[in-house]
C-alpha positions as CSV (number, residue, x, y, z in Angstrom):
1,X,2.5,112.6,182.0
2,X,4.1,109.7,181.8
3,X,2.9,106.5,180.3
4,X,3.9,103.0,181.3
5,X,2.6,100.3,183.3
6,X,5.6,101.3,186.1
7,X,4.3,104.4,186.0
8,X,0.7,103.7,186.8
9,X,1.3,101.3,189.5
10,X,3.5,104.1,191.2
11,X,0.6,106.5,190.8
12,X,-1.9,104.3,191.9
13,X,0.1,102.5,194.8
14,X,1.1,106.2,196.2
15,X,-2.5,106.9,196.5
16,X,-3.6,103.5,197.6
17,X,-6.2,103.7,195.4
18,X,-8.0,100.4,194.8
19,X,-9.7,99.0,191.6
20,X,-13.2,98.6,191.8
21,X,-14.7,95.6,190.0
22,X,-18.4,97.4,190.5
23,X,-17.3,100.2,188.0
24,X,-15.4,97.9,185.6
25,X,-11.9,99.8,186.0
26,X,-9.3,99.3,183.1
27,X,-7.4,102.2,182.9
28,X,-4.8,102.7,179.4
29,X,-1.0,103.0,180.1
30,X,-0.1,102.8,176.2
31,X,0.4,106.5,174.7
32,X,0.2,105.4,171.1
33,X,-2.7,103.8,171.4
34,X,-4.0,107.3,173.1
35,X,-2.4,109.6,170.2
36,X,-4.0,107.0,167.5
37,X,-7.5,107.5,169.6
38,X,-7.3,111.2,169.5
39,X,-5.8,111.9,165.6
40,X,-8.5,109.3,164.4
41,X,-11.3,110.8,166.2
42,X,-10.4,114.6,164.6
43,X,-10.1,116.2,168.2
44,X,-8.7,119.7,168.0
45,X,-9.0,123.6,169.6
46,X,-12.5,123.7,168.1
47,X,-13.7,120.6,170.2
48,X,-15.7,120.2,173.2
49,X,-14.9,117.1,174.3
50,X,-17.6,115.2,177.9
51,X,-15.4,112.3,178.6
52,X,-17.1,110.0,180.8
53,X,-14.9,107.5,183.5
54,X,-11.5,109.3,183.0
55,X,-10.0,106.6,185.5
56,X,-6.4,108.2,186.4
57,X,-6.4,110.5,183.3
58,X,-4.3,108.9,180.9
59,X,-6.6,110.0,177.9
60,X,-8.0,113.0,179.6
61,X,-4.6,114.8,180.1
62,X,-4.1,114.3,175.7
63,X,-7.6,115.1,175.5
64,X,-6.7,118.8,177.4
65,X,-3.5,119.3,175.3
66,X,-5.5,119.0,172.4
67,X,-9.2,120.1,173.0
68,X,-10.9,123.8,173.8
69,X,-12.6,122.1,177.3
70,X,-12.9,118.8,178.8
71,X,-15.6,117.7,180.7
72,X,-15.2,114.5,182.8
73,X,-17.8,112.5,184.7
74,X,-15.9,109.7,187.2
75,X,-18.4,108.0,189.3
76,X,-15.3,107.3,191.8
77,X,-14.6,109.7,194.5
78,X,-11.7,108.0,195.5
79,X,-10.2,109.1,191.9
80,X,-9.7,112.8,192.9
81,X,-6.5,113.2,194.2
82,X,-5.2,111.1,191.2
83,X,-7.0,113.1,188.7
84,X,-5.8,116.7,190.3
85,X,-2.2,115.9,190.3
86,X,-2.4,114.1,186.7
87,X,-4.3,116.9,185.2
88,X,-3.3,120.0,187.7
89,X,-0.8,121.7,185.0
90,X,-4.7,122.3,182.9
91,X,-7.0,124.9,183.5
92,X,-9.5,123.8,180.3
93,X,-10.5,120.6,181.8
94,X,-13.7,120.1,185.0
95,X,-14.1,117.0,186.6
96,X,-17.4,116.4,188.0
97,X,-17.7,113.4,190.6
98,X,-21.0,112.0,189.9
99,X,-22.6,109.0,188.2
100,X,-23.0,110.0,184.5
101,X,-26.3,108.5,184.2
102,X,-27.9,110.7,186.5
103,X,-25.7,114.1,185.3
104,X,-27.6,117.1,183.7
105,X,-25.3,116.9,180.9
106,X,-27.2,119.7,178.6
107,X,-27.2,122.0,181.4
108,X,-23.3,121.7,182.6
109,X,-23.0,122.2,178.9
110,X,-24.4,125.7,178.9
111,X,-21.5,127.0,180.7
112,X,-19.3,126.5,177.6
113,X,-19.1,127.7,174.0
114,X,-17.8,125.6,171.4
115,X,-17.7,124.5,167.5
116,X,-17.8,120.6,168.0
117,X,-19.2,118.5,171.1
118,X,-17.6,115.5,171.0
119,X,-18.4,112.3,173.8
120,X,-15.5,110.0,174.6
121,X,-15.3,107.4,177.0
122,X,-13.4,104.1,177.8
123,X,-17.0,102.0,178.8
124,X,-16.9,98.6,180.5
125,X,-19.3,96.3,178.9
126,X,-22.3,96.5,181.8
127,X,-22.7,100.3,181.1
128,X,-22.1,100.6,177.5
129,X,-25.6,100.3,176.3
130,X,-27.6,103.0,179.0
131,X,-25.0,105.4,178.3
132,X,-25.5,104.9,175.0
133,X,-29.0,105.5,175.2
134,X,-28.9,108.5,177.9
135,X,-26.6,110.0,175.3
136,X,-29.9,110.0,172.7
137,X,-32.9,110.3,175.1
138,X,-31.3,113.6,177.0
139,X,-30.6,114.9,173.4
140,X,-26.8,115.8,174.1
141,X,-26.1,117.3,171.3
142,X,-22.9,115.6,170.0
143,X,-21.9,115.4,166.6
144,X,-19.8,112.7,167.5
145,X,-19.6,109.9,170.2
146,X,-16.1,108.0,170.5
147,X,-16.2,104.7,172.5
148,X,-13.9,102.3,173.8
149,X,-16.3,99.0,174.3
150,X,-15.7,95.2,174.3
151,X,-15.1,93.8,171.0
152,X,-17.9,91.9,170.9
153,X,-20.5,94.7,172.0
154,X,-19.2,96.5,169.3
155,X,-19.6,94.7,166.6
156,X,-23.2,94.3,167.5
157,X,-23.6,98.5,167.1
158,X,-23.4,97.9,163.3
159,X,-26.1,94.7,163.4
160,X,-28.1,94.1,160.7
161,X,-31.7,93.1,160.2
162,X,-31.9,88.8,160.3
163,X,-28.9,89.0,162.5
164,X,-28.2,87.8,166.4
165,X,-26.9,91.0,167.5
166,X,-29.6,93.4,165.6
167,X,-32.4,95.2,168.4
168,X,-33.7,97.9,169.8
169,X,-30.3,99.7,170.1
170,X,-29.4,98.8,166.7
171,X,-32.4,101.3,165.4
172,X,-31.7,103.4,167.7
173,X,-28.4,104.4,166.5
174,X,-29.2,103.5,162.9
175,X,-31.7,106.7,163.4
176,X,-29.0,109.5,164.5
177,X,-25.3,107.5,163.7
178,X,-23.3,106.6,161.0
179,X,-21.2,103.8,162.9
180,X,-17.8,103.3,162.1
181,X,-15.1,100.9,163.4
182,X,-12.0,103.1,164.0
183,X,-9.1,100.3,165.4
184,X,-9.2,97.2,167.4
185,X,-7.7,97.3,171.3
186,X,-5.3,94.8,172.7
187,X,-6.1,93.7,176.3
188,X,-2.0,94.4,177.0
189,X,-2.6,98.3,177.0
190,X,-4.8,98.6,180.1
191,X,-4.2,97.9,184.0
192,X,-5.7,95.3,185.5
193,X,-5.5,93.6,182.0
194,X,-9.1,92.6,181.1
195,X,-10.2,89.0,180.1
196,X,-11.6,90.5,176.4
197,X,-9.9,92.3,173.4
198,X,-11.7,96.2,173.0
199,X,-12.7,98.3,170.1
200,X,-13.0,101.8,169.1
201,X,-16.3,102.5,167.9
202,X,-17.3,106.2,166.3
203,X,-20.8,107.5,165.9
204,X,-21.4,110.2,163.5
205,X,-24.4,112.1,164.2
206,X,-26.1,112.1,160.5
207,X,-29.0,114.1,159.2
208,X,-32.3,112.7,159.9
209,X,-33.8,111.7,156.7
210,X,-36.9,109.0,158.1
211,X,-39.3,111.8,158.0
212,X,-41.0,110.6,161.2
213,X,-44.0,112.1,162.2
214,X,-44.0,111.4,166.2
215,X,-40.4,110.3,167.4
216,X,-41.7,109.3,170.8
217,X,-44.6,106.9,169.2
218,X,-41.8,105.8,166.6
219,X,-39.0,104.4,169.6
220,X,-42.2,103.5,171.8
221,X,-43.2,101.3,168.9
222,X,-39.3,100.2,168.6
223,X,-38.9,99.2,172.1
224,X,-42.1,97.6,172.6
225,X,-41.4,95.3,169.5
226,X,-38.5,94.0,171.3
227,X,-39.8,94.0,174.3
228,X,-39.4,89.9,174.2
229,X,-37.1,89.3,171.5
230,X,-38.5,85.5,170.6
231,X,-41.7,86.6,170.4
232,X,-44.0,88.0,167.3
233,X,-44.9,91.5,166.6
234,X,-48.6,89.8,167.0
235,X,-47.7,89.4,170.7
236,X,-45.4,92.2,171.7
237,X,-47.7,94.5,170.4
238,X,-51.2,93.9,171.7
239,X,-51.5,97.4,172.4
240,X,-51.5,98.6,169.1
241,X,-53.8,98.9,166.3
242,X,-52.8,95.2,164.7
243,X,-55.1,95.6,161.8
244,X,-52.9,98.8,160.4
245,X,-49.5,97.4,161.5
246,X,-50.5,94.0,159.4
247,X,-51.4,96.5,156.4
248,X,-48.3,98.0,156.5
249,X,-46.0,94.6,157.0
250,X,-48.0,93.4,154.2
251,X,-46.0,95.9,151.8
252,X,-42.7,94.0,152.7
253,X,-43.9,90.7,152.3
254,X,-44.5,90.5,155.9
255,X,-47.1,89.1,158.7
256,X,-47.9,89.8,162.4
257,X,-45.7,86.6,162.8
258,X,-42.6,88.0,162.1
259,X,-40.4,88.8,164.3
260,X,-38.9,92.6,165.3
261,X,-35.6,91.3,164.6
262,X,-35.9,90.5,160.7
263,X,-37.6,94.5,160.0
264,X,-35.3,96.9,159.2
265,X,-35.7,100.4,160.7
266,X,-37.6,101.6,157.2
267,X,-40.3,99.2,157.7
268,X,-40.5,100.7,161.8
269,X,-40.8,104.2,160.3
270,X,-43.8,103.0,158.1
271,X,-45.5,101.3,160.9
272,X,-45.0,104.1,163.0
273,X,-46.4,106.5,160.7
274,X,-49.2,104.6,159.7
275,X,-50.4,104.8,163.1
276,X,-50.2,108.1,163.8
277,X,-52.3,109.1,160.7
């Protein structure tokens, strides 16, 4: 395949495909950029890779040359002829056309064997965060998730307590991630060029280590203290036991008045526990 911004416009123009703001289209033409994504993300003949939005296929036809299978969600039908000449020299790669957030992800999956189960994705900024969290909730069982996000959104994945950016999602992947920062994205590798710099953001699933008693009382308990940011644990959680969860904030030097924002996800696990006992 050939990579250029020429290129692309010939391939896309041939097709008279049109870009659709409603899906936040930005699709790579810079092959570097793709090789550096792919070495730095430890891709190989062992990996099972769900790519989600493959666009025209500029990263899925590397990810083929290089993975065991390739499984692509694109929510845009009008993609296929694109993706079947782009990728047609392949037989390791399935594109399913279909809106990722509604996919049963774990049971495509059980069509396939494999070592590693890696997600990657190019995500514009509206999506980023429920695909993110579909990715946890539908326990897909990826040992690592490779995203290509807005700069800015992804500096908030590695948020910390006290911090603007630190919530819900923070905790979230603080639970099951490691989060690293893998390279920063110029807006000149991508047609249309976007108004925003990116970033490639790993997760690396870790080994639990919170000793939780109930998970779903413990992100319940997460969620609900965010529920409205500016406000208290005192008022977010009226539906608690408040007596036990100002016992336990009490440890930390804390009071129903703080805020969700300023506990760290140690101090959520304590809560959480507490309450279950």
């Amino acid at each position: 395949m050939e990579y250029s911004p020429k290129k692309m416009n010939e391939i896309l123009n041939s097709n008279s495909f049109k870009f659709k703001k409603k899906f936040g289209q930005n699709f790579i033409v810079d092959e570097n950029v793709i090789d550096k994504i792919i070495y730095s993300a430890g891709i190989d003949k062992d990996t099972m890779v769900v790519e989600i939005g493959p666009g025209a296929g500029s990263l899925t036809y590397k990810l083929c040359s290089v993975a065991k299978n390739v499984l692509c969600y694109e929510i845009d039908d009008s993609l296929r002829d694109i993706l079947s000449n782009n990728l047609g020299g392949f037989d390791n790669v399935i594109v399913k056309y279909c809106d990722f957030l509604n996919a049963d992800v774990c049971s495509d999956l059980k069509d396939y064997s494999y070592d590693k189960l890696y997600v990657v994705a190019n995500l514009p900024y509206y999506i980023t965060t429920p695909i993110i969290m579909k990715i946890i909730e539908d326990k897909i069982p990826a040992q690592k998730i490779v995203v290509m996000v807005q700069k800015e959104v992804g500096d908030r994945f590695k948020a910390v307590p006290g911090s603007r950016d630190y919530g819900s999602l923070s905790i979230y992947l603080n639970y099951y991630f490691d989060v690293y920062k893998l390279m920063d994205i110029s807006r000149n590798i991508f047609i249309p060029k976007p108004n925003v710099d990116s970033i490639i953001v790993e997760f690396r699933r870790k080994n639990n280590s919170f000793n939780i008693i109930d998970e779903d009382l413990f992100f319940r308990l997460v969620r609900d203290s965010f529920r409205q940011k500016r406000k208290t644990l005192k008022n977010n959680l009226k539906g608690y036991d408040l007596s036990i969860i100002e016992s336990v904030l009490g440890k930390y030097g804390y009071d129903l008045s703080v805020r969700a924002e300023n506990l760290s996800i140690d101090v959520f696990v304590d809560i959480s526990n507490n309450l279950t006992r």
